[in-house]
C-alpha positions in Angstrom: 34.6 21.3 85.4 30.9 21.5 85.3 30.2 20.4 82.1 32.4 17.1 83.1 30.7 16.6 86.0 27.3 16.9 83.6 28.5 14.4 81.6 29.0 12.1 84.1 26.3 12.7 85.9 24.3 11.7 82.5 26.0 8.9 82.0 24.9 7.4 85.4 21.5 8.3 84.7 21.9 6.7 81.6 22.3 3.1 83.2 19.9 3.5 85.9 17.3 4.2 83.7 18.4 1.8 81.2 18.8 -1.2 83.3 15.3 -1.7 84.9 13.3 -0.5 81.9 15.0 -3.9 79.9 15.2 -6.1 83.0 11.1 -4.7 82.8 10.7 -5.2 78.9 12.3 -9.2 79.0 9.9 -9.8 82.4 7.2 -8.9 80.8 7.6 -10.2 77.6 8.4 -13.9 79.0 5.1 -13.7 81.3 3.0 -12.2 78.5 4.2 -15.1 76.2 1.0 -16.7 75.2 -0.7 -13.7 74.3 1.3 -12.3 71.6 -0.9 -8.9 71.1 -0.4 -7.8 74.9 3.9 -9.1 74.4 3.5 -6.6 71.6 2.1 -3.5 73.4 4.2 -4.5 76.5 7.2 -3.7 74.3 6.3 -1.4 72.9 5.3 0.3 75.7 8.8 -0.6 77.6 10.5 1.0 74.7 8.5 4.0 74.6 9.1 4.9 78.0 13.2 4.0 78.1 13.2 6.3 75.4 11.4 9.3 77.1 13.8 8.6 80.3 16.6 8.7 77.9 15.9 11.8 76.4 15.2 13.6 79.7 18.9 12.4 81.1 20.1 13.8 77.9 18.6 17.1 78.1 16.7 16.2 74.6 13.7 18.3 74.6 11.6 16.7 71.3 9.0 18.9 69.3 6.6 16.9 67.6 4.9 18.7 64.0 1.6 17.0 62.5 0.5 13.3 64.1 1.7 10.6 64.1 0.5 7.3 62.7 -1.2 4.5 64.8 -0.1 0.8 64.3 0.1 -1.3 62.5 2.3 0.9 60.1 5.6 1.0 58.3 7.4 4.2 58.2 10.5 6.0 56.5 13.2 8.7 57.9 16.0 10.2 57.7 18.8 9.1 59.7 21.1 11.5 61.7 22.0 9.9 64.8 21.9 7.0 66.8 19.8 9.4 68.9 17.2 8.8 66.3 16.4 5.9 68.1 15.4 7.5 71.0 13.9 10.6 69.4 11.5 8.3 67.2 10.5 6.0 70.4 9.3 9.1 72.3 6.8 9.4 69.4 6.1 5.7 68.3 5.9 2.6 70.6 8.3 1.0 67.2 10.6 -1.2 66.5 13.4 -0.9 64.0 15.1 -2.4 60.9 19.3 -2.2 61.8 22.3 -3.3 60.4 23.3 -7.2 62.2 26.3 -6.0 63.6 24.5 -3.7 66.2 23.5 -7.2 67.7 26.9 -7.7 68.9 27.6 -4.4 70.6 27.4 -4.3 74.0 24.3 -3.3 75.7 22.5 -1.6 73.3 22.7 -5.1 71.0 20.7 -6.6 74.2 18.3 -3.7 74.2 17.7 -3.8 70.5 17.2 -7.6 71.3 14.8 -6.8 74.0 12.4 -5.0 71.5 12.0 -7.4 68.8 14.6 -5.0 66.4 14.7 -6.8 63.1 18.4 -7.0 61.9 19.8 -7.0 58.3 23.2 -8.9 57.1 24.0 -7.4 53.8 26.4 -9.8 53.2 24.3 -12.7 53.2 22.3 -13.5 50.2 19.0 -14.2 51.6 19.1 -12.0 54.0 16.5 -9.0 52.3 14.5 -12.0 51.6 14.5 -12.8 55.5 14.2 -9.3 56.2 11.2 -9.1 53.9 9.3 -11.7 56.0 9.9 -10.3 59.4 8.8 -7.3 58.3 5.3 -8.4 57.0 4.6 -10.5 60.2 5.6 -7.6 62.5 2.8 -5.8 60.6 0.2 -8.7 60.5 1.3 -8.8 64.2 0.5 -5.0 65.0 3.3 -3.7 64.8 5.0 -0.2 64.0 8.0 -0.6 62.2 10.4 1.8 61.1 12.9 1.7 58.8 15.7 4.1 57.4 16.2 4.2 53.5 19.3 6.1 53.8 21.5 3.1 54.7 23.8 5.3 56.6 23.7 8.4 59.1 24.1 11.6 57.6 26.0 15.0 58.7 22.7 17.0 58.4 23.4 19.4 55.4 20.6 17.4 53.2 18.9 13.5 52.9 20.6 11.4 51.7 19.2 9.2 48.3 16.9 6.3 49.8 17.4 2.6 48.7 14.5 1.1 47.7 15.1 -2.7 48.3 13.6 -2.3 51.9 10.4 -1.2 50.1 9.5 -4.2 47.8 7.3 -5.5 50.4 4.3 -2.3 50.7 4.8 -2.1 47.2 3.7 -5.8 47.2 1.2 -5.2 49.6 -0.2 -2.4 48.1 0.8 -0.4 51.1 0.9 2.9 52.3 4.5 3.9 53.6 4.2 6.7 56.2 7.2 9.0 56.8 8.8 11.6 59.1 11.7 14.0 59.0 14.1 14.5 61.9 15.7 17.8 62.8 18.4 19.0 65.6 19.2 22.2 67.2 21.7 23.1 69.9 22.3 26.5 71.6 25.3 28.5 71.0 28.4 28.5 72.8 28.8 24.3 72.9 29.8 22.0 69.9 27.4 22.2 66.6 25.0 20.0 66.1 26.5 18.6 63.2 29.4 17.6 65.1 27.8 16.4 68.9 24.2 15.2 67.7 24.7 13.6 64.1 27.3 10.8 63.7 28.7 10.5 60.2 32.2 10.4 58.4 33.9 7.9 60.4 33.0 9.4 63.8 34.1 7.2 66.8 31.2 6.2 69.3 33.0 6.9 72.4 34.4 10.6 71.8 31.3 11.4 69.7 29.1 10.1 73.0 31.3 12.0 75.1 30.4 15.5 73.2 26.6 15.0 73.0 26.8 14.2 76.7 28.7 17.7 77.6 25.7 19.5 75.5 23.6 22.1 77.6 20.8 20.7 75.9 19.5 19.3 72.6 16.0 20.5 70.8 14.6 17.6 68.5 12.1 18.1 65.7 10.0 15.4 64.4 8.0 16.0 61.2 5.4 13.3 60.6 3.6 13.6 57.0 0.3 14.6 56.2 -0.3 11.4 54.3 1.2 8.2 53.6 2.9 7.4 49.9 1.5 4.6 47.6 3.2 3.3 44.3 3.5 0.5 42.1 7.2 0.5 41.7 9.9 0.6 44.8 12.1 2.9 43.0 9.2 5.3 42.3 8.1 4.7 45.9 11.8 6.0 47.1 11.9 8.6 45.1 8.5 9.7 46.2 9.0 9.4 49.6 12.7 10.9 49.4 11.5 13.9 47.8 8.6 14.2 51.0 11.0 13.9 53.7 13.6 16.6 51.8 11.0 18.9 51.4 10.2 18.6 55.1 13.7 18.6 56.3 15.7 21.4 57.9 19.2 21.4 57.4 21.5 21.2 60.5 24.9 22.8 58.5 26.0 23.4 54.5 26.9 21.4 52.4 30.1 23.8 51.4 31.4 23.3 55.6 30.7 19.3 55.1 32.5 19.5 52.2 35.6 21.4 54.1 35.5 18.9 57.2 35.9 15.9 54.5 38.4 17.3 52.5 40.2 18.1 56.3 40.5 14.6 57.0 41.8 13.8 53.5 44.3 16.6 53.8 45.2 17.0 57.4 43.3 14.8 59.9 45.0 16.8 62.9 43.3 19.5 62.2 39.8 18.5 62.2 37.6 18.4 65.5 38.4 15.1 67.5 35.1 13.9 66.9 36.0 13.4 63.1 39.1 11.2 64.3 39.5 7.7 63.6 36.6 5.4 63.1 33.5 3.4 63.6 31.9 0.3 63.4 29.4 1.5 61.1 25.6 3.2 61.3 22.4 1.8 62.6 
């Protein structure tokens, strides 16, 4: 009964924070219009603090490990969660490169809106090119832009292999890519982390929200790298940059239990933990 009513009483505090802190960033950004350096630290700003407010109603306590970079910058990470988001904008006034189709969810499409997020259609052929090109102005604009290589959330047992498309332009440029590795805990006696906090294999949104929201609490580890990574080649640059972040990296669960849960579903998908039913709409 209490954990319900916890959730609950998150998921309230979710909207009222959530609400004026974008009603705030869209005010702000239409006054400050004509002075696109101040529109860029207003939203940054905005998103910085909406993510702080979200991690408090969500019992997300974040640990930071070296420092972080100042802007202009582009950075790398791993990708977990959709709470990445919000982990990452505790740290960073950023913005974020994200799949198109997170433009048309509800709400959180007109928050990623809000903060100048930079979307990608894979399925259009100019769209890398396009992608490319907001990218470099957000940087001659000031801005900290992050993006993540992985294409696709992981469960948490290792990275996942980064595509390098995404890194033509520093490469380009001549560069420096900086990077950071994400981490979750939970305490014991709730739902892993690998199950409530990371959102991979198919997971559905709304039960998958629904667990992370019954958590106690959730501890987040950022690990920002000593150094940023300079190549000549994107593919070298990805590798280099993958092999920083693994070596950084603190896995959440094995590889052997990931492996179980996926043969589960093959097998017998009634058997698996709810969260692991059905499916979503994709990752960020």
């Amino acid at each position: 009964m209490f954990v319900r009513v916890r959730a609950n009483f998150r998921l309230l505090l979710l909207a009222l924070v959530t609400l004026p802190c974008y009603l705030g960033v869209l005010l702000g950004s239409l006054l400050l219009a004509p002075w696109p350096e101040w529109r860029v630290r207003w939203r940054g700003g905005g998103f910085r603090l909406w993510s702080r407010l979200v991690c408090a109603a969500l019992a997300i306590r974040v640990r930071r490990e070296g420092p972080a970079p100042r802007p202009p910058f582009l950075l790398v990470s791993n990708h977990l969660s959709y709470v990445d988001i919000v982990v990452l904008g505790t740290q960073l006034p950023c913005i974020f490169v994200a799949k198109a189709e997170i433009d048309g969810w509800p709400v959180f499409g007109a928050l990623c809106r809000a903060v100048e997020t930079i979307f990608i259609d894979r399925k259009a052929r100019r769209a890398l090119h396009t992608v490319l090109d907001k990218i470099e102005r957000g940087l001659a604009a000031g801005q900290a832009i992050v993006i993540f290589p992985e294409g696709t959330s992981g469960a948490g047992d290792r990275v996942l292999p980064f595509r390098s498309p995404l890194l033509e332009l520093p490469v380009k440029l001549e560069r420096p890519v900086h990077w950071a590795a994400l981490g979750y805990s939970v305490p014991p006696g709730g739902a892993p982390a690998h199950l409530a906090v990371t959102w991979w294999g198919d997971m559905p949104l709304g039960p998958h929200l629904k667990e992370l929201l019954r958590l106690g609490r959730v501890e987040a580890t950022v690990t920002f790298g000593a150094s940023p990574v300079v190549a000549t080649d994107r593919k070298e640059l990805a590798d280099r940059l993958h092999r920083e972040v693994s070596a950084a990296f603190r896995p959440l669960v094995a590889t052997d239990e990931v492996e179980r849960l996926l043969a589960l579903k093959a097998t017998d998908p009634a058997a698996l933990p709810y969260v692991l039913r059905g499916t979503h709409q994709g990752e960020l």
